[in-house]
MDTraj code that builds the backbone (N, CA, C; nanometers):
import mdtraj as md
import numpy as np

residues = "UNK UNK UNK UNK UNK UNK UNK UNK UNK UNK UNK UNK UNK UNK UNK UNK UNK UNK UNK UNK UNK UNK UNK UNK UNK UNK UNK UNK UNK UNK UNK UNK UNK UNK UNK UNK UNK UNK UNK UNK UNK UNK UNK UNK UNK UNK UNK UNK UNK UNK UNK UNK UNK UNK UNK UNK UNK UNK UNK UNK UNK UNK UNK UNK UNK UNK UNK UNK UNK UNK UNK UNK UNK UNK UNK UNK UNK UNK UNK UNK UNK UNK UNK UNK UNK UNK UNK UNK UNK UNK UNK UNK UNK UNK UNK UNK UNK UNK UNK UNK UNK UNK UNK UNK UNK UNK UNK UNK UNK UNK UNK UNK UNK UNK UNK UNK UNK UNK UNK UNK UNK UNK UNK UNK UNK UNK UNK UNK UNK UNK UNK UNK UNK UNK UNK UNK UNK UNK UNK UNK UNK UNK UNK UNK UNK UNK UNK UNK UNK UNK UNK UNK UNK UNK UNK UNK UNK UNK UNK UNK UNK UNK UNK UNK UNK UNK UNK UNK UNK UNK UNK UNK UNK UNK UNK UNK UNK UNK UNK UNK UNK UNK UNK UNK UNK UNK UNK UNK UNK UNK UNK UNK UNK UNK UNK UNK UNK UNK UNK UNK UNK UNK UNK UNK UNK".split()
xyz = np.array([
    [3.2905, -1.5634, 0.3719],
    [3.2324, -1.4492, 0.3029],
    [3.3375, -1.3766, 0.2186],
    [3.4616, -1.3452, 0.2627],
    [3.5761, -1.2827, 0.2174],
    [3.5303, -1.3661, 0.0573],
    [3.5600, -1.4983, 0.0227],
    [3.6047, -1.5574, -0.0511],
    [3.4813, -1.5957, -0.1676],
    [3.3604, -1.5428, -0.0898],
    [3.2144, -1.4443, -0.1850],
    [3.2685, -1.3956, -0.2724],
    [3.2998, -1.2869, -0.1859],
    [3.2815, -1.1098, -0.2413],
    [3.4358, -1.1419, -0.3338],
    [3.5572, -1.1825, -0.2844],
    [3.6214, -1.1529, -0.3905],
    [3.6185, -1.2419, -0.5436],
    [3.5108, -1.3676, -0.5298],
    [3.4248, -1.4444, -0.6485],
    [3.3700, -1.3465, -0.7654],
    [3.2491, -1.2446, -0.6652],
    [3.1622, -1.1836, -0.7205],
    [3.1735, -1.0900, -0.7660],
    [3.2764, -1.0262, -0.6478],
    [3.3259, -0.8776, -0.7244],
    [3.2358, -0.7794, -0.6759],
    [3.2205, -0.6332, -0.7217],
    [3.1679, -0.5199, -0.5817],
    [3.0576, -0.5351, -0.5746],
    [2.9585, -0.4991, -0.4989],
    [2.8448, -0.5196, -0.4003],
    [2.7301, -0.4187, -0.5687],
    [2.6353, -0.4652, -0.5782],
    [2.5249, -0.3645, -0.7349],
    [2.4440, -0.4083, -0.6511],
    [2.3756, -0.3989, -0.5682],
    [2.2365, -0.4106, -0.5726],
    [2.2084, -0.3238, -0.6157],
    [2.0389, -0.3213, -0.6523],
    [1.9883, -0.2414, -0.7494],
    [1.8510, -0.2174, -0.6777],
    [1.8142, -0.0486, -0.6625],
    [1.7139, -0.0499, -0.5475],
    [1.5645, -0.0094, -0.6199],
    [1.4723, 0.0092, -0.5545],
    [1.2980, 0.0553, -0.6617],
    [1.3067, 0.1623, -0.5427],
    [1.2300, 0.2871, -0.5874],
    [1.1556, 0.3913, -0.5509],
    [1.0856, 0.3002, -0.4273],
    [1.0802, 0.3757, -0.2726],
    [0.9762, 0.3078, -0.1881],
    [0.8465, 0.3447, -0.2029],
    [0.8128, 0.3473, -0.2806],
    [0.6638, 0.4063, -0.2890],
    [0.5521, 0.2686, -0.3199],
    [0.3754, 0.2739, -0.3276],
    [0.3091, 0.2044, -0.3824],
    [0.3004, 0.1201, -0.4777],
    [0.3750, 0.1539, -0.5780],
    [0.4080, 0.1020, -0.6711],
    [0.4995, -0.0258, -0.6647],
    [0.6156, 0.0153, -0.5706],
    [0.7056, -0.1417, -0.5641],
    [0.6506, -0.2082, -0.5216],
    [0.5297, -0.1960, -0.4126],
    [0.4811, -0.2923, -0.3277],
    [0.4219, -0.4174, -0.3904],
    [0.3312, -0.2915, -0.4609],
    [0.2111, -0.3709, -0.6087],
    [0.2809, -0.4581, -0.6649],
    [0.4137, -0.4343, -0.7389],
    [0.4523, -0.4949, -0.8143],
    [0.4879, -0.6434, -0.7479],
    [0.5563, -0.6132, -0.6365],
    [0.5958, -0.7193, -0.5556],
    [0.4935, -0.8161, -0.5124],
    [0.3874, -0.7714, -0.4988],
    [0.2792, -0.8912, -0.5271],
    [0.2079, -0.9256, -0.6410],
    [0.2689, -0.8372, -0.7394],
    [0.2315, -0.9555, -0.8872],
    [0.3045, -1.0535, -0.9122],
    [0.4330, -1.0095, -0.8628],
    [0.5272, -1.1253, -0.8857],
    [0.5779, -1.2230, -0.7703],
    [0.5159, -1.2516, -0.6674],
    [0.5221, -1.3271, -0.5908],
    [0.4657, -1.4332, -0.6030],
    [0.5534, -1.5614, -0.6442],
    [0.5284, -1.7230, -0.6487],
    [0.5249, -1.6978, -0.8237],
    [0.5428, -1.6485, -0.8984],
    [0.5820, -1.6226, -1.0116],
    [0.7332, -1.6478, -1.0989],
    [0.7693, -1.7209, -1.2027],
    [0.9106, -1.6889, -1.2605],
    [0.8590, -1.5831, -1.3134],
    [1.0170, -1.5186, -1.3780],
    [1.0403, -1.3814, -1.4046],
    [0.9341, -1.3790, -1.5121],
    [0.9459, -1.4752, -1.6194],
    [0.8828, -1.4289, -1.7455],
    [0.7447, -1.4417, -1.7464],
    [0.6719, -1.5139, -1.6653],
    [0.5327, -1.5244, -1.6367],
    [0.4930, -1.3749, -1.5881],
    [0.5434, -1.3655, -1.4743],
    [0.5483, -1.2750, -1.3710],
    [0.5079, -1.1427, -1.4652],
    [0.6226, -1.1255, -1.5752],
    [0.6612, -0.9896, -1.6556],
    [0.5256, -0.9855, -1.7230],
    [0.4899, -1.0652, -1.7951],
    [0.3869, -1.0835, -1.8674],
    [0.2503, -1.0157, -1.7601],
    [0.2312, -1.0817, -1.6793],
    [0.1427, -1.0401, -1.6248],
    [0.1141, -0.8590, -1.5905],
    [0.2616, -0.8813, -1.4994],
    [0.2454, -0.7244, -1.5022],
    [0.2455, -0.6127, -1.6303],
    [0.2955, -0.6495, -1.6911],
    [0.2447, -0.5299, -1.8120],
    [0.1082, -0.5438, -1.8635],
    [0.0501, -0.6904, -1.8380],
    [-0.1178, -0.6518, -1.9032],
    [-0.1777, -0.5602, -1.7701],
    [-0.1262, -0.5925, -1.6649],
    [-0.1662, -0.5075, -1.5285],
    [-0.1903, -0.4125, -1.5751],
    [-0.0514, -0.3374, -1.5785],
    [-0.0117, -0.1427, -1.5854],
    [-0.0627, -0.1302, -1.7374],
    [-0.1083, -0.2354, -1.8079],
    [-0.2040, -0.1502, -1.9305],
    [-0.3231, -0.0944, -1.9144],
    [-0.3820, -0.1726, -1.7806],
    [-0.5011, -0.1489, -1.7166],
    [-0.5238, -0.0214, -1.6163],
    [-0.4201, -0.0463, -1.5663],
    [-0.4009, 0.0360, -1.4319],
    [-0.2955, 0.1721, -1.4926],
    [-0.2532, 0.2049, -1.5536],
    [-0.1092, 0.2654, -1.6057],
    [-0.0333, 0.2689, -1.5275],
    [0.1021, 0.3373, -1.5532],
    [0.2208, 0.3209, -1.4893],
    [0.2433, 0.4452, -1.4957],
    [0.2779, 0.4614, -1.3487],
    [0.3227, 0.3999, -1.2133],
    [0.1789, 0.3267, -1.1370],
    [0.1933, 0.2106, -1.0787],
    [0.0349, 0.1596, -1.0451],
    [0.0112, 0.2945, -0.9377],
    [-0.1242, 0.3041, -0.8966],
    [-0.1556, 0.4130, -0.8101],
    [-0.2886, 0.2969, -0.7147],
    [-0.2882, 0.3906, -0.5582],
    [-0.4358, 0.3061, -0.5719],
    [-0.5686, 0.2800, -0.6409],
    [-0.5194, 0.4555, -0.6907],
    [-0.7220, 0.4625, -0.7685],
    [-0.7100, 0.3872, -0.8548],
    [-0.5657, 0.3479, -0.9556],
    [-0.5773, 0.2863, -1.0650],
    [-0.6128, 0.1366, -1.0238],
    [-0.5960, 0.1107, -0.9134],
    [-0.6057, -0.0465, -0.9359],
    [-0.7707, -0.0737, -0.8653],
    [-0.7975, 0.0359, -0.7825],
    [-0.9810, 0.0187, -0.7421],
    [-1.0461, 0.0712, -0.8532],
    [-1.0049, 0.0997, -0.9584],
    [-1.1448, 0.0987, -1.0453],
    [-1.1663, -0.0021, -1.1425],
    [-1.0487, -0.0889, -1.1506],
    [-1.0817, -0.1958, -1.2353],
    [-1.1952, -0.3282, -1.1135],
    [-1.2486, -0.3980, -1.2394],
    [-1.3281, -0.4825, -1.1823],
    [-1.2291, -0.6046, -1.1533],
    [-1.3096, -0.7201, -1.0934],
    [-1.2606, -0.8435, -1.0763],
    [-1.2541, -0.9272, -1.2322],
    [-1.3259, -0.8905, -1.2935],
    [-1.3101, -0.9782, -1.4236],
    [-1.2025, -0.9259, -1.5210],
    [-1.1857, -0.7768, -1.5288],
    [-1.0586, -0.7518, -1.5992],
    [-0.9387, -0.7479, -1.5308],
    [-0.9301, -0.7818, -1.3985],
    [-0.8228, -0.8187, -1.3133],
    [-0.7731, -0.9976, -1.3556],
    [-0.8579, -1.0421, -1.3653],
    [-0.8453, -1.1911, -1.3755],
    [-0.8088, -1.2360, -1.5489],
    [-0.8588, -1.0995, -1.6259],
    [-0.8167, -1.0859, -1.7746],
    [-0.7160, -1.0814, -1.7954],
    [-0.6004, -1.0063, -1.6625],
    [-0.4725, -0.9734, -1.6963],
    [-0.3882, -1.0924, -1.6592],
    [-0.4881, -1.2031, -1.5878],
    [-0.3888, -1.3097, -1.5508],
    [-0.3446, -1.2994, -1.4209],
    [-0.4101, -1.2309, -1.3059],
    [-0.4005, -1.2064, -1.1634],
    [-0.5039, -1.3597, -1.1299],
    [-0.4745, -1.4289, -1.0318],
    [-0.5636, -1.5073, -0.9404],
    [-0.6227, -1.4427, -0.8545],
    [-0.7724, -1.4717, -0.8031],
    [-0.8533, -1.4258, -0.7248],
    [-0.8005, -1.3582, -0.5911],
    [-0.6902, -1.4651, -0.5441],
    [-0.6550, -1.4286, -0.4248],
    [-0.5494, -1.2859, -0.4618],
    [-0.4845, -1.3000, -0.5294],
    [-0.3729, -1.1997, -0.5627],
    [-0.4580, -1.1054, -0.6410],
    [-0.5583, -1.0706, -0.6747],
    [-0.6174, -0.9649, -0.7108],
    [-0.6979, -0.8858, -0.5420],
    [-0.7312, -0.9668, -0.4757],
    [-0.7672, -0.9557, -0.2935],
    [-0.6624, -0.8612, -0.2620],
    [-0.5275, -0.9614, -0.2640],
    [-0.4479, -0.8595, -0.2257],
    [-0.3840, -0.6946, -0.2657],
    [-0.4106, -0.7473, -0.3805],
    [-0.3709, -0.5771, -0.4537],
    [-0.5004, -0.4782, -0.3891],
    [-0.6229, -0.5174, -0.4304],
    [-0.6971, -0.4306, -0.3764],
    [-0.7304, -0.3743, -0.2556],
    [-0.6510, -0.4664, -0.1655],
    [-0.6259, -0.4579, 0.0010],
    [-0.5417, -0.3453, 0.0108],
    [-0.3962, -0.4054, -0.0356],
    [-0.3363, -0.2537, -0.0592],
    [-0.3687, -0.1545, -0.0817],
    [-0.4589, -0.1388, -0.2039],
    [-0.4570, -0.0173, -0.2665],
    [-0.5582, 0.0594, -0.1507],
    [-0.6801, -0.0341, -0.1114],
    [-0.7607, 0.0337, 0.0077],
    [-0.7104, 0.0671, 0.0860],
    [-0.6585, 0.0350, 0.1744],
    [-0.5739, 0.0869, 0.2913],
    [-0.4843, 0.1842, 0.2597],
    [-0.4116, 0.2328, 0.1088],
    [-0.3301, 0.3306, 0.0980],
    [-0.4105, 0.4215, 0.0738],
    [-0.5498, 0.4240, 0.0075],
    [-0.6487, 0.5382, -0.0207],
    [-0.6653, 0.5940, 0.0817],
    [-0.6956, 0.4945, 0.2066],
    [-0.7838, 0.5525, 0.3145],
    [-0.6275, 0.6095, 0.4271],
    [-0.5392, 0.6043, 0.4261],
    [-0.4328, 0.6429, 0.4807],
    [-0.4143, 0.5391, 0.5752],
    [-0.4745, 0.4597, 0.6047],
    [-0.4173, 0.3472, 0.7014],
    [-0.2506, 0.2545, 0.7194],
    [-0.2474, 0.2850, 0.5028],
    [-0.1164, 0.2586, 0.4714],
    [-0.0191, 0.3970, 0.4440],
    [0.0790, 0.4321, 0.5063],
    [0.1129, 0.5462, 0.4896],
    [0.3129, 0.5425, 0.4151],
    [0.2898, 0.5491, 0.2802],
    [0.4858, 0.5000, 0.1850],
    [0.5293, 0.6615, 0.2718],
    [0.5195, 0.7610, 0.2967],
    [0.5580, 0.8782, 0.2943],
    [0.6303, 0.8263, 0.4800],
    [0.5643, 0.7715, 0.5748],
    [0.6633, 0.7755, 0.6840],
    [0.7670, 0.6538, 0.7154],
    [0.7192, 0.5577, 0.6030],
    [0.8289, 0.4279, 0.6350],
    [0.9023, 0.4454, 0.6376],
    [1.0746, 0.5889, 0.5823],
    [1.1900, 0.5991, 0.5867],
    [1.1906, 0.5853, 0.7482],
    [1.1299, 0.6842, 0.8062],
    [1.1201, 0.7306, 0.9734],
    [1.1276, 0.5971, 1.0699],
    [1.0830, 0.4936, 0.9840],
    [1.0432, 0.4115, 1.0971],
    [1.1402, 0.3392, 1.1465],
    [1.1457, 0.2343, 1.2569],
    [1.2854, 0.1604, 1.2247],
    [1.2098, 0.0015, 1.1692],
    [1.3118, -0.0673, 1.1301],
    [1.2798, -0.1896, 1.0566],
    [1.1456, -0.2653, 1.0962],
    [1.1464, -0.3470, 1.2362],
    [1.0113, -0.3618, 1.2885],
    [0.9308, -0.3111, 1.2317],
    [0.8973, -0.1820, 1.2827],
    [0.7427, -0.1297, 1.2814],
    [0.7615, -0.1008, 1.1186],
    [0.8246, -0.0913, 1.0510],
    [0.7709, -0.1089, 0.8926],
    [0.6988, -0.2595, 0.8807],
    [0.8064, -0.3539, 0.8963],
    [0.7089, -0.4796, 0.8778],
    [0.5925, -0.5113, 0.9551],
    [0.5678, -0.4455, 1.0883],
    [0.4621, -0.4548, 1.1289],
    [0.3249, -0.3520, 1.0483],
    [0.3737, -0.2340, 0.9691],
    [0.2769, -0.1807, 0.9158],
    [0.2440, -0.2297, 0.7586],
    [0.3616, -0.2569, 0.6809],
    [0.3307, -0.3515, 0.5763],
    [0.2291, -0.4706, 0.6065],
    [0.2313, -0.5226, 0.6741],
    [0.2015, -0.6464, 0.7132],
    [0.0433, -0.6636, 0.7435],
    [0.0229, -0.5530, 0.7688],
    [-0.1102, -0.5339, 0.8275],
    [-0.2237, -0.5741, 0.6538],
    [-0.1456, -0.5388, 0.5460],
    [-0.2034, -0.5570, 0.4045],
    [-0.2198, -0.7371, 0.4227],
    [-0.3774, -0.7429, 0.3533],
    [-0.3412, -0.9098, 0.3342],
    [-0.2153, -0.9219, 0.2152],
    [-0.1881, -1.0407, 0.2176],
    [-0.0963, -1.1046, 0.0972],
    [0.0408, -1.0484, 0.1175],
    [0.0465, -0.9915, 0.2287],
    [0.2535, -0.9440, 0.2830],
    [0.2990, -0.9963, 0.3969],
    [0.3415, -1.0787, 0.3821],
    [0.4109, -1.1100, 0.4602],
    [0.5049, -1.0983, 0.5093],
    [0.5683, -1.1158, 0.5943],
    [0.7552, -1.1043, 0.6638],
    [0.8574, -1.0662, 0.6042],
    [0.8269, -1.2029, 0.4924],
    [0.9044, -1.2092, 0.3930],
    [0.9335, -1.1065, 0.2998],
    [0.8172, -1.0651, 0.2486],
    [0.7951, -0.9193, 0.1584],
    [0.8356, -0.8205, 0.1828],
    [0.7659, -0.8389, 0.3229],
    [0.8599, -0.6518, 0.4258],
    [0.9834, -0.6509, 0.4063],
    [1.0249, -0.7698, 0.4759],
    [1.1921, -0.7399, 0.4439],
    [1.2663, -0.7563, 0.3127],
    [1.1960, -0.7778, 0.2253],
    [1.2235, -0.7454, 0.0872],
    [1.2438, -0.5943, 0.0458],
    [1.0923, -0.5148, 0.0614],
    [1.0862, -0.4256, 0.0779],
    [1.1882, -0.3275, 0.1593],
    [1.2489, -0.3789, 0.3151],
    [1.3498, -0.2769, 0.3708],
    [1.4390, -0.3244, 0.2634],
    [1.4997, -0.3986, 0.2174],
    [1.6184, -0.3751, 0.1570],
    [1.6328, -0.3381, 0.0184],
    [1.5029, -0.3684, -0.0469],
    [1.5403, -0.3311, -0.1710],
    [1.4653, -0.2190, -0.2262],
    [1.4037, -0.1554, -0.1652],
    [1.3548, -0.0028, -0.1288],
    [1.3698, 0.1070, -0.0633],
    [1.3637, 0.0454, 0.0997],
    [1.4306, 0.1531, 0.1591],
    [1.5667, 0.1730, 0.1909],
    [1.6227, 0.0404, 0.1041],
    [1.8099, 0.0517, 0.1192],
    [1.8485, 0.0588, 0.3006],
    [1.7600, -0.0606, 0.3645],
    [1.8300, -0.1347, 0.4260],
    [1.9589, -0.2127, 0.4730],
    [2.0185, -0.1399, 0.5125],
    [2.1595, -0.2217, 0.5154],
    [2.1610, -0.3482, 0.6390],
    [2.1081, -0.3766, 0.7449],
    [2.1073, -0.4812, 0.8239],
    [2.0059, -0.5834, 0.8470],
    [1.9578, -0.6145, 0.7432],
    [1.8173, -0.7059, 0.7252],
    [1.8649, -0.8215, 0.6537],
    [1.8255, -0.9455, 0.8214],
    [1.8097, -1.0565, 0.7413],
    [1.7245, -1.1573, 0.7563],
    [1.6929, -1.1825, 0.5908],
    [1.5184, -1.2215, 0.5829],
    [1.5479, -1.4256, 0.6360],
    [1.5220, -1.4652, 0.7201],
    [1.5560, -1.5808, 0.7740],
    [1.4657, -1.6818, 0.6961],
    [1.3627, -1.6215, 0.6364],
    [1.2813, -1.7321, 0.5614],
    [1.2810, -1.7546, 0.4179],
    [1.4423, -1.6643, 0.3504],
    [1.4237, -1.6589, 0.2509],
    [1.5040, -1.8263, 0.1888],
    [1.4603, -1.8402, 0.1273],
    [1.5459, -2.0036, 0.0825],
    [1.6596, -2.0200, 0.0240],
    [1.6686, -1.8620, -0.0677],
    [1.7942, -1.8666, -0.1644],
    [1.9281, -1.8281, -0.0049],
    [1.9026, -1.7330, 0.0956],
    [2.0025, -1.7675, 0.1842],
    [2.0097, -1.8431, 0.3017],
    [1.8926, -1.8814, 0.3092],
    [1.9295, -2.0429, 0.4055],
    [1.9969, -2.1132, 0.2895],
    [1.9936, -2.1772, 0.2008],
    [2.0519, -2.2421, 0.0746],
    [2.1603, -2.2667, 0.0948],
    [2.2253, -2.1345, 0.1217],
    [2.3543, -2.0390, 0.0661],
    [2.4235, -2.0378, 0.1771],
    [2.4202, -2.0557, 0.2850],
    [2.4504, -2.0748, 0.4003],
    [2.4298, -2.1918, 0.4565],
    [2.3548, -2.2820, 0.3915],
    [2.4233, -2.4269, 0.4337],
    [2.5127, -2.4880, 0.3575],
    [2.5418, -2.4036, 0.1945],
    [2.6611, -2.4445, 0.1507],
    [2.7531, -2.4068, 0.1545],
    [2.8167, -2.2931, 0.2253],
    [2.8964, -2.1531, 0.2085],
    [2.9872, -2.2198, 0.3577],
    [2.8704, -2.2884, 0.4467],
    [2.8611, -2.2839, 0.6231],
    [2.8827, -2.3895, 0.6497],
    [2.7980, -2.4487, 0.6501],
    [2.7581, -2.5256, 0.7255],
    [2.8061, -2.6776, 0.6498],
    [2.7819, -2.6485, 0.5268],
    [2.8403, -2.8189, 0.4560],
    [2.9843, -2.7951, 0.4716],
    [3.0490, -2.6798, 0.4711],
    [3.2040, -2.7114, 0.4789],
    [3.2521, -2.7185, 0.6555],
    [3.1810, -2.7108, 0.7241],
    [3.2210, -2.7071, 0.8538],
    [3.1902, -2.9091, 0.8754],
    [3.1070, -2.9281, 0.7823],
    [3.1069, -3.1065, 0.8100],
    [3.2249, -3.1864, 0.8533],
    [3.2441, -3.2983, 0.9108],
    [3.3300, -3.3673, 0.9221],
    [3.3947, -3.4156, 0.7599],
    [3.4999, -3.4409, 0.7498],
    [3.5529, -3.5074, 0.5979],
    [3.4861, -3.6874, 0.6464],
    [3.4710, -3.7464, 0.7294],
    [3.4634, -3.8766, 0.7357],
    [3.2918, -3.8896, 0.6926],
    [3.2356, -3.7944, 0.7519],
    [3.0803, -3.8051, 0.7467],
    [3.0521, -3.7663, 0.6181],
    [3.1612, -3.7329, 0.5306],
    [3.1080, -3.6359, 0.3585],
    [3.1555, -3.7502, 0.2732],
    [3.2735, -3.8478, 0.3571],
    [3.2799, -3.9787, 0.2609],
    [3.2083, -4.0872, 0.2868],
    [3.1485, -4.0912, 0.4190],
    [3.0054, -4.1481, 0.4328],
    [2.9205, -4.1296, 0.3623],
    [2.8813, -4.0421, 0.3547],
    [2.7600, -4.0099, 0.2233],
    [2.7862, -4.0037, 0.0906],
    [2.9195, -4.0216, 0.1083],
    [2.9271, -4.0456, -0.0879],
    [2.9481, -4.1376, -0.1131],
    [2.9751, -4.2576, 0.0205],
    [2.9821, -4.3905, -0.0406],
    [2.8753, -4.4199, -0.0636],
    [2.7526, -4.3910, -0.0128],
    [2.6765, -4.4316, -0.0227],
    [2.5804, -4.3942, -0.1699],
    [2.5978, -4.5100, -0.2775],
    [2.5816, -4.4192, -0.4055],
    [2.4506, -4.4735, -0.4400],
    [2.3572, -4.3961, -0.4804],
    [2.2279, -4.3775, -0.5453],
    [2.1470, -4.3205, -0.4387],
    [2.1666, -4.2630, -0.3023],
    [2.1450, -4.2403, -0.2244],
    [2.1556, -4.0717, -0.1927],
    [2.0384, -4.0204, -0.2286],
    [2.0467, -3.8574, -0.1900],
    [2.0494, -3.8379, -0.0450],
    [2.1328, -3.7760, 0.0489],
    [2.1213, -3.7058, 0.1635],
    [2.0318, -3.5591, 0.1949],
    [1.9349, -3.5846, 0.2274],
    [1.8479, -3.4729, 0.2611],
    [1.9205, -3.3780, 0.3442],
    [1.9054, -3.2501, 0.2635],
    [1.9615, -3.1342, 0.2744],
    [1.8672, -3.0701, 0.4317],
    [1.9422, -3.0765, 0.5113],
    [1.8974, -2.9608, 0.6584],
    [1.9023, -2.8336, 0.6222],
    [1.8189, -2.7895, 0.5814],
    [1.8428, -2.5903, 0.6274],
    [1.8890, -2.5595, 0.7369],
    [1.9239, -2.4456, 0.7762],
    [1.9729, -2.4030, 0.8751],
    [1.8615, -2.2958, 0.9304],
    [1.8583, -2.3248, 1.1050],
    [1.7225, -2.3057, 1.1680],
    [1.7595, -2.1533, 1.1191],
    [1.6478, -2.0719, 1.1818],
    [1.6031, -1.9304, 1.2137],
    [1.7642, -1.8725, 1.3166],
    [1.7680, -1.9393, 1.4206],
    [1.8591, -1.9105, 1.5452],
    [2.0069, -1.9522, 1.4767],
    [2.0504, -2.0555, 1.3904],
    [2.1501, -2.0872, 1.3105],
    [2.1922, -1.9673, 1.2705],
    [2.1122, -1.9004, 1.1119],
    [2.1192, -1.8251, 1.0812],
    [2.1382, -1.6653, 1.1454],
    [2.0668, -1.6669, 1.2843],
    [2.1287, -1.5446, 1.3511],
    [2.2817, -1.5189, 1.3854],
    [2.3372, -1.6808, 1.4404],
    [2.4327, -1.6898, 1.4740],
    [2.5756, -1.6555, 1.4062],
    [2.5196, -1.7549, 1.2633],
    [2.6188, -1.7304, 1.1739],
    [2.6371, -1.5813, 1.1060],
    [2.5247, -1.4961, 1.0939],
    [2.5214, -1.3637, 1.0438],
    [2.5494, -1.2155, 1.1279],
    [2.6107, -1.2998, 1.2587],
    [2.6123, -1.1792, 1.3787],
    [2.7696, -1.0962, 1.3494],
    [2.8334, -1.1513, 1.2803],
    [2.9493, -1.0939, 1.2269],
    [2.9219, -1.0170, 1.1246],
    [2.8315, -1.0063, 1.0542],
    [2.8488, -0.9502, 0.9350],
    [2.7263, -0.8079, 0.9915],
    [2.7085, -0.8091, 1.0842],
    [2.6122, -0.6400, 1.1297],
    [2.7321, -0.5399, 1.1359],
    [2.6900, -0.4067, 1.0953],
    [2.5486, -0.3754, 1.0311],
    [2.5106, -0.3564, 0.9250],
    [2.5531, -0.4978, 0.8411],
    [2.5740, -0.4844, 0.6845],
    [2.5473, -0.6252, 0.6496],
    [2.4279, -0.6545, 0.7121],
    [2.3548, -0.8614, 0.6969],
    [2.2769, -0.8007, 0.5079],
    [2.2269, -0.7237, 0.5275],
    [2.1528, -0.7192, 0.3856],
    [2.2541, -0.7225, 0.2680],
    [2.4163, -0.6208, 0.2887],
    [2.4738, -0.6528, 0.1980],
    [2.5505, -0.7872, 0.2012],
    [2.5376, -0.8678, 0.2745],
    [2.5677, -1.0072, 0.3163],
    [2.4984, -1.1219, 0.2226],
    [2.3504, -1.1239, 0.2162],
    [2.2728, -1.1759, 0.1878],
    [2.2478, -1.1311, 0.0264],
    [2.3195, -1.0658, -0.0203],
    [2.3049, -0.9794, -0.1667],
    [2.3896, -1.0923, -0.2156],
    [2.5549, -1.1083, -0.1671],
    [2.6482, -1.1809, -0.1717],
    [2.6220, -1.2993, -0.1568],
    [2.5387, -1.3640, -0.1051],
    [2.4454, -1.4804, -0.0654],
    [2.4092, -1.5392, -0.1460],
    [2.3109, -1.4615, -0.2232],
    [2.2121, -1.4772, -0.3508],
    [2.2891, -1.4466, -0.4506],
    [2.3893, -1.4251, -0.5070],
    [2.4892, -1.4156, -0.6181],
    [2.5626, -1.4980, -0.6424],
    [2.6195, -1.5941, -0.4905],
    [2.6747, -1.6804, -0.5199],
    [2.5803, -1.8140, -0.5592],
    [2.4818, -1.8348, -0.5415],
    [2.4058, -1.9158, -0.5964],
    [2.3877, -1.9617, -0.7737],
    [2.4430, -1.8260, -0.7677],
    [2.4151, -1.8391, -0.9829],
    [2.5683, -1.8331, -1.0062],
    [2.6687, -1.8346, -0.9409],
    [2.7978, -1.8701, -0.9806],
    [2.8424, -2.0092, -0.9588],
    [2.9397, -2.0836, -0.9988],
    [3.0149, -2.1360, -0.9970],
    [3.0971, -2.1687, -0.8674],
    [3.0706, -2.2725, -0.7948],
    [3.1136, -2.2992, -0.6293],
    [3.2174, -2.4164, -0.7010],
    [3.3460, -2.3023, -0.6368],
    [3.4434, -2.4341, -0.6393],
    [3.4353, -2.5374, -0.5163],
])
top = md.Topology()
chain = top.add_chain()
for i, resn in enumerate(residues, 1):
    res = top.add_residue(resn, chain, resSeq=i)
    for name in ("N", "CA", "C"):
        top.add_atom(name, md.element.get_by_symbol(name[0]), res)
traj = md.Trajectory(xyz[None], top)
């Protein structure tokens, strides 16, 4: 990790307001690239305006939802949200209070959020500092190359490169792996995993 951070240089994450709005957004752009994604959401918030709200997104219909380029199911989910935040079932005003758990257990309760999302959400909203999302791919990835491929034997890495035209299927590293290897870096796994995902778009000597 040392040899991350002094790659990458100081820690920017960059955080959203915890409110309704990040949530929304976070499920327009889920399973989306950026530029699809972008697109979409601005025909959204032309509909809905900006900042999304719930009322804004329950008064549009299903057909000008699907105008903006939302899928059926991901229009389900927005409106799930937005119901449950109307009716107070979803409540942005006590999630600071909570501890990590019971946020993802109350996020979660929305269709279309998953695990994954919540803990998106603690860290890049409520500025989470010890969250780590075990199902995310960019740091399992990142940690079997950072980890786990350099802890390999040298005989077993010229095994596999003799072997030429021959891809070696990449192991992720389990759920319990990943606890193991990240138990050093508490209570600061989220700014861990920032460093994680940065080194991915750099240059691995």
């Amino acid at each position: 990790m040392r040899a991350i951070i002094e790659r990458i240089g100081p820690f920017r994450m960059q955080y959203g307001p915890p409110e309704f709005h990040s949530l929304a957004e976070a499920i327009v752009y889920q399973q989306l690239n950026g530029k699809a994604a972008e697109t979409i959401f601005k025909r959204f918030t032309a509909l809905t305006g900006e900042p999304l709200t719930p009322e804004g997104i329950l008064k549009l219909s299903d057909e000008q939802m699907r105008g903006a380029g939302l899928s059926k199911q991901k229009s389900s989910y927005l409106k799930d949200l937005a119901a449950k935040t109307a009716s107070g079932l979803l409540n942005f005003s006590q999630l600071h209070e909570l501890p990590d758990a019971e946020v993802i257990e109350h996020l979660t309760q929305v269709k279309g959020i998953g695990v994954w999302t919540a803990q998106m959400f603690l860290m890049f909203t409520l500025k989470r500092e010890n969250v780590l999302p075990t199902g995310d791919f960019g740091v399992r990835m990142a940690m079997h190359t950072h980890y786990l491929e350099l802890k390999r034997p040298k005989a077993a890495k010229k095994s596999a490169a003799a072997k030429k035209g021959h891809k070696r299927k990449i192991k992720l590293p389990s759920p319990e792996q990943m606890e193991k290897i990240a138990k050093c870096w508490e209570p600061y796994r989220s700014v861990a995993c920032w460093y994680l995902w940065k080194s991915l778009d750099t240059k691995t000597l």
